[in-house]
Backbone as a printed PyTorch tensor [residue, N CA C, xyz], in Angstrom:
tensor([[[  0.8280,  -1.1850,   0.0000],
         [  0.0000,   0.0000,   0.0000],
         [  0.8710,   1.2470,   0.0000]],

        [[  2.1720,   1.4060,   0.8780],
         [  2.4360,   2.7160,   0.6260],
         [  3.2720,   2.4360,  -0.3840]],

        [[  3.5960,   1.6880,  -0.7560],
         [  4.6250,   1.5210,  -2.1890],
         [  3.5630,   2.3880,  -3.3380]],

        [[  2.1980,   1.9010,  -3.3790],
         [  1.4350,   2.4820,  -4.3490],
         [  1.2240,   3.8680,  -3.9340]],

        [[  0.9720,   4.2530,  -2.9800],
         [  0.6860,   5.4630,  -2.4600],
         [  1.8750,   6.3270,  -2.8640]],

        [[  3.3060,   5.6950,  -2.4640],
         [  4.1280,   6.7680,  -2.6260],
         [  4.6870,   7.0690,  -4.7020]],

        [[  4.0750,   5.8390,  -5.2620],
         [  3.9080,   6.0030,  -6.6770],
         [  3.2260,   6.7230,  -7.0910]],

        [[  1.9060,   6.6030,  -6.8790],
         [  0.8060,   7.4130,  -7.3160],
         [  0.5350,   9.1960,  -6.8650]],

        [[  1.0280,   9.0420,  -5.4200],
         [  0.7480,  10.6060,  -4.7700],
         [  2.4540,  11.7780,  -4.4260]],

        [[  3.2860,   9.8950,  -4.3270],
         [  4.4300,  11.0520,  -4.1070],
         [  4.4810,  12.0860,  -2.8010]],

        [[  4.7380,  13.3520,  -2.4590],
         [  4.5750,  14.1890,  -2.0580],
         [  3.8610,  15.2900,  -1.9670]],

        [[  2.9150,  14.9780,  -2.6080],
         [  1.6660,  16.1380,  -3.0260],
         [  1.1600,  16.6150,  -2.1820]],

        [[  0.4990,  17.0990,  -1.2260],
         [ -0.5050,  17.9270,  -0.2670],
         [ -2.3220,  17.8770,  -0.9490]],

        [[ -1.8310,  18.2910,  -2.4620],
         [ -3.4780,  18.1110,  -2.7640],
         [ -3.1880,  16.5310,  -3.7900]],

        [[ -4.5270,  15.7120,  -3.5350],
         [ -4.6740,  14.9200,  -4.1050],
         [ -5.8890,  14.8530,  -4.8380]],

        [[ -5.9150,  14.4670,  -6.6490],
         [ -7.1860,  14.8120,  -7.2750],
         [ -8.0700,  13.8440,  -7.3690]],

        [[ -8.5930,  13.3360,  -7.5320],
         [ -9.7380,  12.1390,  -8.1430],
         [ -8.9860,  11.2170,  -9.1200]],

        [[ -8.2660,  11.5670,  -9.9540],
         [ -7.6810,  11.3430, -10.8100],
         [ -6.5820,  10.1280, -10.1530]],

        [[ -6.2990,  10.5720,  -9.2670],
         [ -4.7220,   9.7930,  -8.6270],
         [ -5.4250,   8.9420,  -7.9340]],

        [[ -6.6690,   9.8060,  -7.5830],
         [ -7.0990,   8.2880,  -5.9900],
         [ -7.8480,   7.2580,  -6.8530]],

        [[ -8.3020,   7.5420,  -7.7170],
         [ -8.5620,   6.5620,  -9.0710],
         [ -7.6700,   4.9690,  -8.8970]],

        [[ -6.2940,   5.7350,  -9.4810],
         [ -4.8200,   5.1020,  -9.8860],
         [ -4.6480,   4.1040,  -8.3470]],

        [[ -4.9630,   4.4990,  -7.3780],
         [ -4.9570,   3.6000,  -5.6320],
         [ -5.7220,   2.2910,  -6.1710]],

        [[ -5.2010,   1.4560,  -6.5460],
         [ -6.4190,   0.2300,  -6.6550],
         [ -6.2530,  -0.5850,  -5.6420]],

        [[ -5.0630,  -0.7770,  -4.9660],
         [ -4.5990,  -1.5640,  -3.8610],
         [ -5.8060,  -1.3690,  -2.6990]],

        [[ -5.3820,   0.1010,  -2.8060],
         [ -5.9900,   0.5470,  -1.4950],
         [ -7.5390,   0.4820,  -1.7550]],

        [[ -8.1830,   0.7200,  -2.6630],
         [ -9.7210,   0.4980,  -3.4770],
         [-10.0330,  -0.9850,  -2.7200]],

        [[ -9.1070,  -1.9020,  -3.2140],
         [ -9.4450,  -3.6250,  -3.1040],
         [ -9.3740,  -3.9520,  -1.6670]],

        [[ -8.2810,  -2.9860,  -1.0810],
         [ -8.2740,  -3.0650,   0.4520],
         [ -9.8250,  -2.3540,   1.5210]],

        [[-10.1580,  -1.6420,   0.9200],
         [-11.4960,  -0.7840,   1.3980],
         [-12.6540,  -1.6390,   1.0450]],

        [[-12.9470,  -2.3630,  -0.0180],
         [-13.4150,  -3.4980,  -0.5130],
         [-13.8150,  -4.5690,   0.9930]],

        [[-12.3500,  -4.9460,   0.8740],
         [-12.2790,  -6.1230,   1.6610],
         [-12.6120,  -5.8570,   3.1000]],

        [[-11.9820,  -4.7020,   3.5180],
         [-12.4140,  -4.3150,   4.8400],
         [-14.3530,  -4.0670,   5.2710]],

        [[-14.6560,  -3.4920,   4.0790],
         [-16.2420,  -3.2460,   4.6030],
         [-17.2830,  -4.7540,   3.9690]],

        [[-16.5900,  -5.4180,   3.2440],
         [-17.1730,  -6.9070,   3.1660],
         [-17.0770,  -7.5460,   4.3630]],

        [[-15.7290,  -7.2580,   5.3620],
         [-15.7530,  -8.1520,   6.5770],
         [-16.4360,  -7.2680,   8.0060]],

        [[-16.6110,  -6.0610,   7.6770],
         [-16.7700,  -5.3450,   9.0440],
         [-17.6750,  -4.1430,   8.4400]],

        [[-19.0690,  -4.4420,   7.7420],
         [-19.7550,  -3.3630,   7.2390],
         [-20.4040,  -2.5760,   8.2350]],

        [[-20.6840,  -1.4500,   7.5980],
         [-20.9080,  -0.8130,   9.1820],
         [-22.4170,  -1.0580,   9.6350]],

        [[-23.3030,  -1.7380,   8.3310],
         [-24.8720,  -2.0790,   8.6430],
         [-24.7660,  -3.6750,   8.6370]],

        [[-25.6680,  -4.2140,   9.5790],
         [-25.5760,  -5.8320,   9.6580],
         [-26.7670,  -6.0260,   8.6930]],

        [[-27.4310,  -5.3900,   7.8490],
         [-28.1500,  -6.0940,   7.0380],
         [-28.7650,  -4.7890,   5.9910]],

        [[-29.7360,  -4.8610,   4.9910],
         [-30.4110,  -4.2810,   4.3780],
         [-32.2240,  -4.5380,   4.8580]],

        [[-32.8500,  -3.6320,   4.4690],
         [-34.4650,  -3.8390,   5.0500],
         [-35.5080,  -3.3240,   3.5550]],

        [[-35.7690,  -4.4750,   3.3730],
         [-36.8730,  -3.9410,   1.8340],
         [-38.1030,  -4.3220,   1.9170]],

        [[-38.9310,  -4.0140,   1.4490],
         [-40.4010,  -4.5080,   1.3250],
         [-40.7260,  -4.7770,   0.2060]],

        [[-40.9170,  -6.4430,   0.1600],
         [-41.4340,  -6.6390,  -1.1720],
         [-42.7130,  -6.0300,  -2.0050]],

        [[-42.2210,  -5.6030,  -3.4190],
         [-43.1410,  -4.8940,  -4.0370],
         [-43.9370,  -5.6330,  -4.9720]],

        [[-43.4440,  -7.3250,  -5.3390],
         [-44.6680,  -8.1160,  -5.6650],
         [-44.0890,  -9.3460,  -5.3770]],

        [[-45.1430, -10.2660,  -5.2960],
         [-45.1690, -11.4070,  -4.8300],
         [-44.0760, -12.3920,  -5.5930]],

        [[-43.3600, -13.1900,  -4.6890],
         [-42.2050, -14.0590,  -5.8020],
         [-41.6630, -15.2040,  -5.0470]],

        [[-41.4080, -16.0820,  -5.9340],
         [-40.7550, -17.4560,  -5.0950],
         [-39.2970, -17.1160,  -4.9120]],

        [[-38.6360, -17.5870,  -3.3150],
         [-37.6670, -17.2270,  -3.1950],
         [-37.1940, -19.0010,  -2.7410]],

        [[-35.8850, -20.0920,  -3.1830],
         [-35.9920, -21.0480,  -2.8700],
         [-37.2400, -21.5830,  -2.4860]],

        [[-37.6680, -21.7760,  -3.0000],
         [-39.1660, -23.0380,  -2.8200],
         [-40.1960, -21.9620,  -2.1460]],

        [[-39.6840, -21.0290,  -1.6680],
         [-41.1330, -20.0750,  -0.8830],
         [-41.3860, -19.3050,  -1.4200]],

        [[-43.0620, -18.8700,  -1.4930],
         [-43.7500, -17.9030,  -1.7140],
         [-43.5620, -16.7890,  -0.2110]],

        [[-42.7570, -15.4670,  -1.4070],
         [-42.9660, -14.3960,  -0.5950],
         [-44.2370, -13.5980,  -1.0640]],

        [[-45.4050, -13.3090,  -0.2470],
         [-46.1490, -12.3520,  -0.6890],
         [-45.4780, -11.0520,  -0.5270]],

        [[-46.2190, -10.3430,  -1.8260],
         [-46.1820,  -8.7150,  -1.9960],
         [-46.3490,  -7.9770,  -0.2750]],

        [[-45.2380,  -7.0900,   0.1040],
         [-45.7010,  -6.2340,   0.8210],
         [-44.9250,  -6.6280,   2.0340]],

        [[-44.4070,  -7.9030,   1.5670],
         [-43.5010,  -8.5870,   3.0100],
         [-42.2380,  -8.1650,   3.6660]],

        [[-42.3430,  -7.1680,   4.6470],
         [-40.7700,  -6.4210,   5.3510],
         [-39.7620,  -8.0410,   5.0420]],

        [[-38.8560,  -7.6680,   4.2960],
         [-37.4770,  -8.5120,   3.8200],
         [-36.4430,  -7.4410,   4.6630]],

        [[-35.2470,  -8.5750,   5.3380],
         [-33.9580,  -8.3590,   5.7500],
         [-33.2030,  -9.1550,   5.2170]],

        [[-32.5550,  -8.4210,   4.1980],
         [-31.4190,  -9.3990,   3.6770],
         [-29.8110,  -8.4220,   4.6410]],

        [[-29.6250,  -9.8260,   5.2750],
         [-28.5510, -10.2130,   6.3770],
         [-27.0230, -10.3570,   5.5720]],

        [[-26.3970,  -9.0730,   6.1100],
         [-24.8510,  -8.7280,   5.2790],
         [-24.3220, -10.2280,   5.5710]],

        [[-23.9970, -10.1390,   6.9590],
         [-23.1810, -10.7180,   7.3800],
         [-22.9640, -12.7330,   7.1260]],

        [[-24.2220, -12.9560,   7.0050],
         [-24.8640, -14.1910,   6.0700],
         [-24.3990, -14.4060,   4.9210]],

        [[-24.2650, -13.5670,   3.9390],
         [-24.1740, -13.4540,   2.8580],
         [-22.2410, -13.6500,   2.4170]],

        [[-22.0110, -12.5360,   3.3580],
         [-20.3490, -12.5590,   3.5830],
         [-19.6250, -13.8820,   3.5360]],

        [[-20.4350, -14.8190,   4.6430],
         [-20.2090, -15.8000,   5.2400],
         [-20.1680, -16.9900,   4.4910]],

        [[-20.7420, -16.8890,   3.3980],
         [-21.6330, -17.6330,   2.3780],
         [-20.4970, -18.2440,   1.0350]],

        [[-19.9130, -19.1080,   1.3730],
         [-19.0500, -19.9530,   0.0750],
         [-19.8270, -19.5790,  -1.3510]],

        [[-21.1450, -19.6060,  -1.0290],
         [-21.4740, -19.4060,  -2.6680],
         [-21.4960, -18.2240,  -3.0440]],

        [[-20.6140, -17.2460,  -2.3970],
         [-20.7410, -15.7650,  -2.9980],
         [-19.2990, -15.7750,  -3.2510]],

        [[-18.1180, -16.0350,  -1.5960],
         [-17.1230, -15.5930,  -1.3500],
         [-16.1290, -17.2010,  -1.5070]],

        [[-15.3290, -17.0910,  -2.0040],
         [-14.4160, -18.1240,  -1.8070],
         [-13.3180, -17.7050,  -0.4530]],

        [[-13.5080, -19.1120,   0.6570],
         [-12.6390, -18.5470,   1.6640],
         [-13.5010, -17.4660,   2.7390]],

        [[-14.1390, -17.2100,   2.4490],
         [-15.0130, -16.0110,   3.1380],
         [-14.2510, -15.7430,   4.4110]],

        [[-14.0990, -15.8780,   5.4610],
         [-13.3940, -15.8500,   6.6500],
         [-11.7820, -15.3910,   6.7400]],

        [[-11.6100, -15.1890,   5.3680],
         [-10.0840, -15.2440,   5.1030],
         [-10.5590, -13.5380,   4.3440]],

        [[ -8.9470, -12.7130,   5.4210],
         [ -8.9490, -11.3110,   5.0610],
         [ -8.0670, -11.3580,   3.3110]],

        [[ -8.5880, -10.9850,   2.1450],
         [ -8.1340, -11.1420,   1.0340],
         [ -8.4850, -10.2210,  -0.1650]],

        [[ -8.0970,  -9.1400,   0.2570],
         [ -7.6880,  -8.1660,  -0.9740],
         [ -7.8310,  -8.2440,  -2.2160]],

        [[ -7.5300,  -9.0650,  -2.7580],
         [ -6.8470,  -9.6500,  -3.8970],
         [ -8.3790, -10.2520,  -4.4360]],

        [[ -9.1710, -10.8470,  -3.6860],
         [-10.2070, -10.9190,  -4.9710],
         [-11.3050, -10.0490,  -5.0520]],

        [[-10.6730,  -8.8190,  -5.0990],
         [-11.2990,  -8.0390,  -5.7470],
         [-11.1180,  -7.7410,  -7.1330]],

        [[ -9.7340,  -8.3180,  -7.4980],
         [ -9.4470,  -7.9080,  -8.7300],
         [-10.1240,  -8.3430, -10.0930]],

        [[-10.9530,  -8.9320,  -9.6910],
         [-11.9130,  -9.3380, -10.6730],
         [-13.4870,  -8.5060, -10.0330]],

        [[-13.8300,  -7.5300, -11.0460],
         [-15.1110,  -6.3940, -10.6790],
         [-15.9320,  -7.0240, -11.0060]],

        [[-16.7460,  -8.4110, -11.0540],
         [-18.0070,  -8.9590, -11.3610],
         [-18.2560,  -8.8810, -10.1200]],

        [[-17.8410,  -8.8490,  -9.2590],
         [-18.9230,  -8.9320,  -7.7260],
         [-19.5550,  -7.7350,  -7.4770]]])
């Protein structure tokens, strides 16, 4: 990280958009940090029409919590999940 930092910013005082762009380390590192320690433990939606979710009928109108930390946890999202890892971020399909 400061290897990139001191590439990208050097000695500057002002830093533009442009450079903090060029930080990808640190991007993949901010990534990884709020995938493991987000600052909300879940999202809160209300379904707006009725739909099968695995084998269940959710009716329309139903307060939904979809649970961060579940999800995090979850092999079929994260490979390793439990493991602090930077690095797969470098692929932006997630």
């Amino acid at each position: 990280l400061k290897q990139e930092v001191d590439e990208v910013i050097g000695d500057k005082e002002d830093i533009t958009q442009n450079e903090l762009n060029k930080l990808e380390y640190m991007a993949r590192l901010f990534k990884e940090t709020l995938r493991l320690y987000g600052p909300a433990g879940g999202i809160h939606k209300i379904c707006a029409k009725e739909f099968i979710a695995c084998g269940f009928r959710i009716p329309a109108n139903t307060f939904l919590m979809l649970h961060h930390q579940a999800m995090i946890a979850d092999e079929q999202f994260f490979d390793e999940p439990d493991k602090f890892d930077p690095e797969r971020w470098i692929n932006e399909d997630r």
